[in-house]
N, C-alpha and C positions, 0 to 999 in steps of 0.2 A: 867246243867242237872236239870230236873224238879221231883219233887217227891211227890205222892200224897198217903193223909193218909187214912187209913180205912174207914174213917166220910164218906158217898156217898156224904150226906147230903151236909156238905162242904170240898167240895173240894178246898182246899186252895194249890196253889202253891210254893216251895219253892224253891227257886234259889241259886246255890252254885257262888259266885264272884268269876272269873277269873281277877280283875281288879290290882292285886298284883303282876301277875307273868305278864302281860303286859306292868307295870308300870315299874317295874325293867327292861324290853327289854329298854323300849326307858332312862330311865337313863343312862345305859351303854353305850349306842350311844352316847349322850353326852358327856357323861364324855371322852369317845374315843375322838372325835371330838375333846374336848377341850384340852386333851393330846398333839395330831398330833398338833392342833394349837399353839400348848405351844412349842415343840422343832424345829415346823418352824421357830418360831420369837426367837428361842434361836439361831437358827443357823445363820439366820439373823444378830442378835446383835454379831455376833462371829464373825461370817465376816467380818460383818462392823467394827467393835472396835478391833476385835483382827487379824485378818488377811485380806490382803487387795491386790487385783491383778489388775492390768493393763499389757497393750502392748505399747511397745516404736514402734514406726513405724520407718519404713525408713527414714534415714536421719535425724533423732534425735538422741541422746542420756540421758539416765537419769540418777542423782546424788541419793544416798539414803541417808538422810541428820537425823542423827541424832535428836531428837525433847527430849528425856529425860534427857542427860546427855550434857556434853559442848564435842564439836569436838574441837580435837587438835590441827589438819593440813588436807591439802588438801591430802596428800597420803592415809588418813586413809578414806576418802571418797569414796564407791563403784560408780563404772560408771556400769549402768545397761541398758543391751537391751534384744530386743524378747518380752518374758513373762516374768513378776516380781511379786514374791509375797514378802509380808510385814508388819508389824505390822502398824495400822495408828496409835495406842496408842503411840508407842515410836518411830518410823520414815516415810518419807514423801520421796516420789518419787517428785524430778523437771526434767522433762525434756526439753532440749536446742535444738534446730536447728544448724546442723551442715552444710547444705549449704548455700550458698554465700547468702549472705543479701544483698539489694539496699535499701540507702533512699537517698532522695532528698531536697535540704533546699531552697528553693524557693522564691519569691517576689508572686510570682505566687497563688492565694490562688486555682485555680481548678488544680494546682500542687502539689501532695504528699498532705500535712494537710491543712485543711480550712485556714489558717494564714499566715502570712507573717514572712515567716522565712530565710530571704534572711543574709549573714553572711555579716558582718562590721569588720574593721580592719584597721589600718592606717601607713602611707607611711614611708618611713626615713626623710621625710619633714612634719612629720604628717599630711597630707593630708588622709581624710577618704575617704578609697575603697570600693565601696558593690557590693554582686558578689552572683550570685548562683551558689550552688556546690551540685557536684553529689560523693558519698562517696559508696564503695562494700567492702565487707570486709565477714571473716566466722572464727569460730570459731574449733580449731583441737579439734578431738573429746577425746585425748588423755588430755589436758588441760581444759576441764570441770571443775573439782573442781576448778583447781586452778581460773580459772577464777570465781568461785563462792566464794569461800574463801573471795577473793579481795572484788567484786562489792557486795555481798549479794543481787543480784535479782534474780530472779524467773522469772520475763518477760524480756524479749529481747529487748523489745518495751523502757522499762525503760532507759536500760544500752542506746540504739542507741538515743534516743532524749532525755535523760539528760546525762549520763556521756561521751560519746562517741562526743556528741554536741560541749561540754566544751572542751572537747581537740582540736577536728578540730580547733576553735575557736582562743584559746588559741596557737596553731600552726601558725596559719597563722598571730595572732600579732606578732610572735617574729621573724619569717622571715622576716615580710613585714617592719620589722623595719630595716632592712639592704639592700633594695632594694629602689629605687625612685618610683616615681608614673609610670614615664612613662618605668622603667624596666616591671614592673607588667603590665603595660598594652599594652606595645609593644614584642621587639622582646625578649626581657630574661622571658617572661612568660611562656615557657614550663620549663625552670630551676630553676624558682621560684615555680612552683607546684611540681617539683619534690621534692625540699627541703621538702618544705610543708608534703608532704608524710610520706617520709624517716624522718620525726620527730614524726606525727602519729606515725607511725610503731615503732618507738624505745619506744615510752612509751605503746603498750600495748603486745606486744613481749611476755613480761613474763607468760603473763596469757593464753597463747594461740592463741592470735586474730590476723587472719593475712590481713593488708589490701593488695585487690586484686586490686582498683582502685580508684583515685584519681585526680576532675579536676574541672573547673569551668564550669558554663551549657551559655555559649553564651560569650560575652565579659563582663570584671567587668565593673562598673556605676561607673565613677568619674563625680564632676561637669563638667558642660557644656562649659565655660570658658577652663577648662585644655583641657577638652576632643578635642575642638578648635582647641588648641595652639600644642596639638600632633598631630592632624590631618597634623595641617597646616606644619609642620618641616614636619613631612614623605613625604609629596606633595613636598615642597621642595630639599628632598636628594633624591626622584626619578627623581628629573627635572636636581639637578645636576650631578645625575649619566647617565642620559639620553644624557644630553649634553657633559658631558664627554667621552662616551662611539661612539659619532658623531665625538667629536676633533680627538681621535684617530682614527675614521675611516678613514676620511679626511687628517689626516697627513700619513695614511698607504698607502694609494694612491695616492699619494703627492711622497712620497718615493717613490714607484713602480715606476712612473713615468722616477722621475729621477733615479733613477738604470736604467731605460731601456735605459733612453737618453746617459749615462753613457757607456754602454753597444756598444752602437750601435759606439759614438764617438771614442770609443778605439778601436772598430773592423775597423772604415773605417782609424785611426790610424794605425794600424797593417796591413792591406789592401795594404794602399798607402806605407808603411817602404818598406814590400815586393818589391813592382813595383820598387820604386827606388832601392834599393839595386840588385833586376835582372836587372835593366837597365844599373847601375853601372857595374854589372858583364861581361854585354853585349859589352859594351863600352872598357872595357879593353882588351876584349879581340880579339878585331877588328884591323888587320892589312891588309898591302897593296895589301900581298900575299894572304889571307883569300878574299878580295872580288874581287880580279883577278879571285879566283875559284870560287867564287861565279857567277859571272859574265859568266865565259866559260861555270857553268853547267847549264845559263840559256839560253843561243845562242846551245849549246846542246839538249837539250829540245826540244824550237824552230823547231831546223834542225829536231829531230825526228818524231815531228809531222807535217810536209811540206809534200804534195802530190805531188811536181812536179810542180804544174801549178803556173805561174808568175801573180801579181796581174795584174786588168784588167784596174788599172786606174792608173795614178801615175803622183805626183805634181811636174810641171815643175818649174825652176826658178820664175817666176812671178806671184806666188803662183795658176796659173790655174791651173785645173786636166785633163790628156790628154787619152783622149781611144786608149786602145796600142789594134795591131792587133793582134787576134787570133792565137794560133799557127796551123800550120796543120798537 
């Protein structure tokens, strides 16, 4: 507001400043502003540092693992799913995959890892076998800690290509030392894997881990020389099973044979006994009287079928045949 003095003369304006009660508006906005900013980034650091939430998904499970004090045992370890909140100051969510895992140990480098990780392991002749192998296995979701206790990993990845490595490993040396080269590589290799197996399985049992499957990916690689020498023996026991399997066909038809000629000889044996013994029967019992009747019932007969009429020719003494006359 302007206010002018008496003076016409001059007229000098005087101005009252409003710039004090302006100046306070926009500090207050500030200072506001800087407030709100101030309990976002508190709530921020509170969340962050003092409480802390994640989601376990399907098919996981999480451990809350102590970070302040020393954990005692795996019972006292919470398994946590869903939503989980948590202090990250004083403990740490890990969560595990609880379905079936596959890895692959390979020669193969565009198999599984760029590398060549094909397994090595030697004979009861110590002969060295190399083989790749396909390993499945999961983890119960009930055995988490204790599986965490044991291994203290956090990746999965860890536990399956180092500790899980080392044992396959170590499995198949201590089998393969009771089996030959060509057990393992012939016909007792599904019973040498299964060993194999069932020795995994008993060492990680405790902690949870169950293998689901266990086998070699193709045939194992012995040198070329053995691999040969087995070839050439299995060629061999199919050639003698083959010709074995000819002798006795040939002998079973060999037999048939004579069984039938056998057969046949005893029946025309048995045949011929009959005839004679009815002939014998026949013979005895043939007398003088018997073909006297014999005889009268065939001049019997005869007479019965005779029409009357006398034959028309009939042999004289001097063996001519003479035409008798008709009768009238």
């Amino acid at each position: 507001m302007t206010l002018f003095n008496s003076d016409d003369d001059k007229r000098t304006p005087r101005t009252i400043n409003h710039e004090w009660g302006s100046g306070f508006s926009r500090r207050s906005l500030t200072l506001l502003l800087f407030t709100v900013a101030a309990v976002l980034v508190g709530v921020w650091l509170i969340f962050s540092f003092l409480i802390g939430v994640t989601r376990i998904e399907a098919g996981y499970v999480g451990v809350e693992v102590n970070l302040a004090g020393s954990q005692r045992g795996a019972s006292e370890i919470p398994v946590r799913t869903g939503w989980v909140f948590y202090s990250p100051l004083t403990t740490q969510i890990i969560e595990f995959p609880t379905y079936v895992q596959t890895v692959k140990w390979t020669k193969n480098v565009s198999e599984g890892n760029p590398l060549n990780e094909e397994m090595g392991f030697n004979s009861k002749e110590g002969m060295e076998i190399f083989a790749d192998v396909s390993l499945s296995y999961a983890i119960e979701p009930t055995k988490v800690p204790d599986f965490y206790v044991k291994y203290r990993v956090n990746n999965l990845d860890r536990f399956t290509h180092g500790i899980l490595r080392d044992i396959v490993r170590n499995s198949l040396n201590e089998v393969a030392s009771t089996y030959t080269v060509e057990d393992v590589y012939g016909e007792k290799k599904a019973e040498f894997l299964s060993r194999v197996e069932k020795q995994i399985q008993d060492k990680v049992t405790n902690v949870g881990v169950g293998v689901q499957q266990f086998g070699f990916i193709g045939a194992p690689r012995v040198p070329g020389v053995i691999a040969q020498a087995i070839t050439a023996k299995a060629q061999a026991i199919q050639e003698a099973e083959r010709a074995k399997n000819e002798l006795a066909t040939t002998q079973a038809e060999a037999a048939k044979k004579i069984a039938e000629a056998e057969g046949d000889a005893k029946s025309q044996v048995t045949r011929a006994q009959g005839e004679a013994d009815a002939n014998r029967i026949r013979q005895s019992s043939l007398t003088a009287q018997l073909l006297e009747l014999r005889r009268l019932e065939n001049q019997r007969a005869l007479i019965d079928r005779w029409n009357g009429q006398l034959p028309s020719v009939e042999t004289g003494q001097s063996g001519l045949m003479l035409q008798l006359p008709h009768q009238q």
